[in-house]
C-alpha positions as CSV (number, residue, x, y, z in Angstrom):
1,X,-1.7,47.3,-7.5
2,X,1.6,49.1,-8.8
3,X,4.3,48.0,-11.1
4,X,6.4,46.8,-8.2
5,X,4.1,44.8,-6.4
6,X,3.3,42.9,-10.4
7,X,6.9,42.3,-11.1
8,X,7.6,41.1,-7.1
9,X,4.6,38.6,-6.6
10,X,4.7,37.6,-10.9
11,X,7.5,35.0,-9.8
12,X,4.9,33.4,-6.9
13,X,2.0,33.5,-9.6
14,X,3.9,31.8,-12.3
15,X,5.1,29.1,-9.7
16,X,1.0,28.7,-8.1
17,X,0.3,28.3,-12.7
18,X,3.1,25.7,-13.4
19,X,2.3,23.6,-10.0
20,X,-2.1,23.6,-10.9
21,X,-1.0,22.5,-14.5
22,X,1.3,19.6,-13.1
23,X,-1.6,18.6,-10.5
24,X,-3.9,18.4,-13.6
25,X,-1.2,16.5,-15.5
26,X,-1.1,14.2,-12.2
27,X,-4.4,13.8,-11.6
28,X,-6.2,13.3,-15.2
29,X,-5.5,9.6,-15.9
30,X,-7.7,9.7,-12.3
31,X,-10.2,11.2,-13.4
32,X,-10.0,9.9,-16.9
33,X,-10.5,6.0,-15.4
34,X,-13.7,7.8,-13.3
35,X,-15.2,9.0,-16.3
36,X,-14.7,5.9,-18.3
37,X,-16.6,3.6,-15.6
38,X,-19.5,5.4,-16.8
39,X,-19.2,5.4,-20.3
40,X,-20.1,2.8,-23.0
41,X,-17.4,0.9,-24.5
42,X,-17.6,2.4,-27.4
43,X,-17.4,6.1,-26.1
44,X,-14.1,4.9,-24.1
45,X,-12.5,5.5,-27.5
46,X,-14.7,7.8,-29.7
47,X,-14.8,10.3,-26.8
48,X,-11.2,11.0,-26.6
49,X,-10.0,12.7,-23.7
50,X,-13.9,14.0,-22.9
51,X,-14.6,13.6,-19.2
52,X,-18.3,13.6,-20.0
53,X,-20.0,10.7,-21.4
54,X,-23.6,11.4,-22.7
55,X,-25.2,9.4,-20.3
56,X,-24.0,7.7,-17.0
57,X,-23.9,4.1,-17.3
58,X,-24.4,2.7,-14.1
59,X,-24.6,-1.0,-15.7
60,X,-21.1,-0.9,-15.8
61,X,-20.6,-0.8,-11.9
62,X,-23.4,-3.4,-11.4
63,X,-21.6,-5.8,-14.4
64,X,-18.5,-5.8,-12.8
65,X,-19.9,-6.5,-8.9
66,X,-22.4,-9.1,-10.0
67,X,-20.7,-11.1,-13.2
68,X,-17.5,-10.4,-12.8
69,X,-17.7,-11.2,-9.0
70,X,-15.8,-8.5,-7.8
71,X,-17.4,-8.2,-4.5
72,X,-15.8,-11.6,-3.8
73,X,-12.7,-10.4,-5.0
74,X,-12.5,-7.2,-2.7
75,X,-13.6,-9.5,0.0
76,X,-10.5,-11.3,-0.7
77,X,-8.4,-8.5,-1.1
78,X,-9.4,-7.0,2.1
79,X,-8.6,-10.1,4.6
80,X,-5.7,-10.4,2.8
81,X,-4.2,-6.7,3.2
82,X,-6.0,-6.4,6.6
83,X,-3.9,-9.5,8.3
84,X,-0.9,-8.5,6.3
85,X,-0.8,-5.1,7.6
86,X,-0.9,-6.6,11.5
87,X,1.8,-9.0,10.5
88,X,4.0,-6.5,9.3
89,X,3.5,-3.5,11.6
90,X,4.3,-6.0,14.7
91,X,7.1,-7.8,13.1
92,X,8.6,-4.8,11.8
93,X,8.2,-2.4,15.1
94,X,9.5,-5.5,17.7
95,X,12.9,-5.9,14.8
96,X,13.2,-2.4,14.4
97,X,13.0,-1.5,18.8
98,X,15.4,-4.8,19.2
99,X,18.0,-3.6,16.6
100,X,17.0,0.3,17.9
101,X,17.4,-0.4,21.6
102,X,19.3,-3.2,22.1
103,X,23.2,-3.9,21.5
104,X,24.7,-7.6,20.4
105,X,26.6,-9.4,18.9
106,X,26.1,-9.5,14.9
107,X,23.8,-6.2,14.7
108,X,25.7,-4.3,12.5
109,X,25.4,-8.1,10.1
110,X,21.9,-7.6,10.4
111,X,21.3,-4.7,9.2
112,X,23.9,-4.9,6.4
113,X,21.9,-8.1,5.3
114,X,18.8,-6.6,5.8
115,X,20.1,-3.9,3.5
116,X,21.1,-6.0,1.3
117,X,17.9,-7.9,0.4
118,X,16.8,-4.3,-0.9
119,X,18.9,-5.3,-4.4
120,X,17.4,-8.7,-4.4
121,X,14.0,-8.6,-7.3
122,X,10.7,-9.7,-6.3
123,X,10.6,-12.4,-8.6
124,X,13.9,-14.2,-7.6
125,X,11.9,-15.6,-4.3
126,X,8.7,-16.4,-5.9
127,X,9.8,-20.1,-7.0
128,X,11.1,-21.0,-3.4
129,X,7.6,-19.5,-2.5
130,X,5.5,-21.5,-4.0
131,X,7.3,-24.7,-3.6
132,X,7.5,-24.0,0.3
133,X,4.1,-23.3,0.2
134,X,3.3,-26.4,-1.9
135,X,5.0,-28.2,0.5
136,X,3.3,-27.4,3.6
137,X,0.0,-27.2,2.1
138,X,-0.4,-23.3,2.2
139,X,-0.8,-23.1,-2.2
140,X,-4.1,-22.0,-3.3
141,X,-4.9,-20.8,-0.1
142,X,-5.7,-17.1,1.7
143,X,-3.5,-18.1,4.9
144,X,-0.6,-18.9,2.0
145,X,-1.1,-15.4,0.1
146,X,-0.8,-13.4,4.1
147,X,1.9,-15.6,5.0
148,X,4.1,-14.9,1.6
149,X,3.1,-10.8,1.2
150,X,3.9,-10.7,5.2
151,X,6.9,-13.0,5.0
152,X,9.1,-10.0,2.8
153,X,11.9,-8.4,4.4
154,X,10.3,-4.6,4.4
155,X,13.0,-3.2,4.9
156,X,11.6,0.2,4.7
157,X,9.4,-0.7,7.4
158,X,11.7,-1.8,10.0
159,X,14.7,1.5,9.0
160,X,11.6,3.5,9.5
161,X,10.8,2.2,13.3
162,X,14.8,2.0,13.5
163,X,14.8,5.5,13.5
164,X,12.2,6.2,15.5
165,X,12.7,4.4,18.5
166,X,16.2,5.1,18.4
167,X,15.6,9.1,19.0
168,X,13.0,8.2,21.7
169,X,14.9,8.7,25.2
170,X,16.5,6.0,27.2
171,X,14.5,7.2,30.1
172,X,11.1,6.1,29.4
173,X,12.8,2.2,28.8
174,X,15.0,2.3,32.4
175,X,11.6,3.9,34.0
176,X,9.6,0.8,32.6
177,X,12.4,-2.1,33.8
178,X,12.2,0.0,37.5
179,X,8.4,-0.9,37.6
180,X,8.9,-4.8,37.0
181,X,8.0,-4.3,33.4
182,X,9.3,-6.9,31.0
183,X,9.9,-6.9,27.1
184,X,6.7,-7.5,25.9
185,X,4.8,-4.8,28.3
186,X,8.0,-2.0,27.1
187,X,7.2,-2.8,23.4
188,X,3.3,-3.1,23.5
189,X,2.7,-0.9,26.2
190,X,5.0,2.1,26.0
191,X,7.2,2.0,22.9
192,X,4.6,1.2,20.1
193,X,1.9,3.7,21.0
194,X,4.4,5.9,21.0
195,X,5.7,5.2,17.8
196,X,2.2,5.7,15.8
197,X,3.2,8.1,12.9
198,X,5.4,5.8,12.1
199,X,2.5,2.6,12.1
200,X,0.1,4.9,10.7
201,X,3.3,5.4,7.9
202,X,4.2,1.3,7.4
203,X,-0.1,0.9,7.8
204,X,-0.1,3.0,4.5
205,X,3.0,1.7,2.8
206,X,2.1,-1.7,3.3
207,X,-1.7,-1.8,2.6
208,X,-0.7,0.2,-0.8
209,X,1.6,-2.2,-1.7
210,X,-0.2,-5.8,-0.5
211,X,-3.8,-4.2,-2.5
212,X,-1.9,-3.5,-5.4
213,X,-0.2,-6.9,-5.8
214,X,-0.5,-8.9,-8.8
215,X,2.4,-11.7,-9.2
216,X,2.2,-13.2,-6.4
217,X,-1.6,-13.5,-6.0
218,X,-1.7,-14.5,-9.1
219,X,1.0,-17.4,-8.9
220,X,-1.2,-19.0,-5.5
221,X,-4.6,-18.5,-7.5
222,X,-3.7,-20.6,-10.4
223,X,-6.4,-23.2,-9.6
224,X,-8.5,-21.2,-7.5
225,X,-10.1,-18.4,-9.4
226,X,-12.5,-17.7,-6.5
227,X,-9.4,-16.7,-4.0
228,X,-8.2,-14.0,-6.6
229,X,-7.6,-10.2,-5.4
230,X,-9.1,-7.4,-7.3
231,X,-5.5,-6.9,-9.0
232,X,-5.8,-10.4,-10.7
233,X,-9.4,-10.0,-10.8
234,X,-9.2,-7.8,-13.6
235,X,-8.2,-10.2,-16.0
236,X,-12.2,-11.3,-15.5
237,X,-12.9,-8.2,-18.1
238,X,-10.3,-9.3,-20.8
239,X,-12.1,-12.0,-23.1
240,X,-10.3,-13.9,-26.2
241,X,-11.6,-11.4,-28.7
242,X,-12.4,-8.2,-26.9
243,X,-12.0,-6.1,-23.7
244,X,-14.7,-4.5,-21.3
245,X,-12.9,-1.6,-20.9
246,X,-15.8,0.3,-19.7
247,X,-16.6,-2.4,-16.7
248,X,-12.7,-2.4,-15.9
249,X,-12.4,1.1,-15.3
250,X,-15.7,0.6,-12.8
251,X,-13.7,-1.9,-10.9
252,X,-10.7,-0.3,-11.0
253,X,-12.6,2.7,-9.4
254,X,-13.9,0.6,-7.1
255,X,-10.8,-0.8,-6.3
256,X,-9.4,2.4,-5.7
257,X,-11.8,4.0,-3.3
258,X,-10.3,2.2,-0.2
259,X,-7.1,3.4,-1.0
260,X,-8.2,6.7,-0.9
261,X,-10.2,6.3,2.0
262,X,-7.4,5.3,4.3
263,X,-4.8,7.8,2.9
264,X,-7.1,10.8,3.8
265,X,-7.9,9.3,7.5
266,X,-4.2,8.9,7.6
267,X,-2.0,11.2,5.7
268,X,-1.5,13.4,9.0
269,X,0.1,10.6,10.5
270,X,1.6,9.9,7.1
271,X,3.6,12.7,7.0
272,X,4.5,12.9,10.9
273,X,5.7,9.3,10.2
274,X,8.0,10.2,7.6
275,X,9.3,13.3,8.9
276,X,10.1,11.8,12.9
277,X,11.8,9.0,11.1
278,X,14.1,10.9,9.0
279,X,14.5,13.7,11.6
280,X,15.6,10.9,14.1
C-alpha cells in the first residue's frame, strides 16, 4: 500500500476509530449494569470500572425474582405495556387516517391543539388523573394504569401515521368505497396493513416509553405494592440503611432484555417507519 492510498483512506480510518470509541462510550454503562448483576455488593464499588467480577453471582438474579418479587412485577409491567401498545396504535392510526384523509371543519384546530399539548409537562395532568380515576373507581388498579399511559395525546404517534397515510394514493380509498367498503373495512382492512413501518415504529416508541414509566405507576400503586411495574419495583432494593446494588442491577438487566428483544425483531420496520413518515 503506497503513500497515496495511506493519506487518501487515513481520513475514513480516523472516522471508523472516533465512531468505535463513541460506541464504547455509548454502550459501557450497558455493559457496566451486566457486569454488576453478577458481582457482590461489595465488588460493585471496589472493582471500579472492571467488567469482570471474580466469580459470577447468580444469587443476585435469583434474590431479585424470588424476594424482591420481580416476576410479579414484569408480569405487571407486561399487561400493562402490551394493552397500552393496542390502545395507542388503533387510536393513533384511525386520528391520524381521519385528519390524513379526510377534510372538515376545525382540522387545521386540531392539529394546532394537538400540537400544542406537546409544551404541556407530564406532571401538570397527573392530579386530574388520579382524581378522575379516584372518582370512577379506576385508582389502584391495572385497567386505571392502561387507561391513563393510553389516554396521552402522542402526538408523535398520530404526525407519524399523518404522514403516512397522507402520501398513500387516493386511489386505493375511491377503489375500496366502489366495492361497498365502509370506514371501518378502509382503515382495518387496507389502510393499516399498509401502514406497518409506521406501527412497528409507534409499537416501539410506545412500549419504550409505557416500560419505562415511573411517576405515574407509581402515583396509582400507592396502596397496592403488588400492582407495581418493574420501574417502581426497584425501590424493593433500596432499604433505610443500605442499597442492594448488586440485585438492582440483576433486575434492571432483567428489565431490559425485552426491550432489546423487540427492538431487534423490529428495528427494520423501525427505521422504514421513520424514514416513510418523514419522506411523506
Amino acid at each position: 500500500m503506497n503513500a497515496a492510498t495511506v493519506l487518501r483512506r487515513l481520513p475514513w480510518w480516523l472516522a471508523a476509530a472516533a465512531l468505535a470509541i463513541g460506541c464504547l462510550i455509548w454502550i459501557y454503562p450497558f455493559l457496566w449494569m451486566v457486569s454488576a448483576s453478577f458481582k457482590t455488593s461489595a465488588e460493585v464499588f471496589t472493582k471500579g470500572l472492571d467488567l469482570l467480577p471474580d466469580a459470577p453471582e447468580w444469587a443476585n438474579y435469583e434474590r431479585a425474582w424470588v424476594e424482591a418479587e420481580f416476576g410479579k412485577y414484569l408480569l405487571n409491567t407486561v399487561i400493562i405495556t402490551v394493552c397500552t401498545v393496542v390502545v395507542v396504535v388503533v387510536r393513533c392510526a384511525m386520528t391520524g387516517y381521519v385528519l390524513a384523509r379526510h377534510e372538515f371543519r376545525g382540522r387545521k384546530l386540531i392539529m394546532g391543539v394537538l400540537v400544542a399539548t406537546l409544551f404541556v409537562p407530564a406532571g401538570y395532568t397527573i392530579i386530574p388523573l388520579v382524581d378522575l380515576s379516584q372518582k370512577l373507581g379506576l385508582l389502584n388498579s391495572l385497567t386505571g394504569i392502561i387507561l391513563a399511559m393510553s389516554g396521552a395525546a402522542n402526538v408523535a404517534a398520530i404526525l407519524l401515521y399523518f404522514g403516512y397515510f397522507r402520501g398513500i394514493p387516493k386511489e386505493l380509498t375511491e377503489a375500496a368505497l366502489i366495492d361497498g367498503a365502509g370506514f371501518a373495512t378502509i382503515f382495518f382492512r387496507v389502510m393499516l396493513p399498509l401502514a406497518k413501518p409506521v406501527t412497528a415504529t409507534v409499537t416501539v416508541l410506545t412500549f419504550l416509553s409505557t416500560w419505562n414509566a415511573f411517576f405515574l405507576p407509581l402515583v396509582f400503586t400507592f396502596s397496592r405494592p403488588d400492582l407495581r411495574t418493574v420501574s417502581v419495583g426497584m425501590l424493593a432494593f433500596v432499604g433505610e440503611n443500605a442499597t442492594d446494588w448488586s440485585g438492582m442491577a440483576a433486575a434492571a438487566t432483567i428489565s431490559l432484555l425485552p426491550v432489546v428483544v423487540l427492538f431487534v425483531v423490529l428495528q427494520r420496520y423501525f427505521i422504514e417507519g421513520i424514514a416513510g413518515a418523514v419522506k411523506s
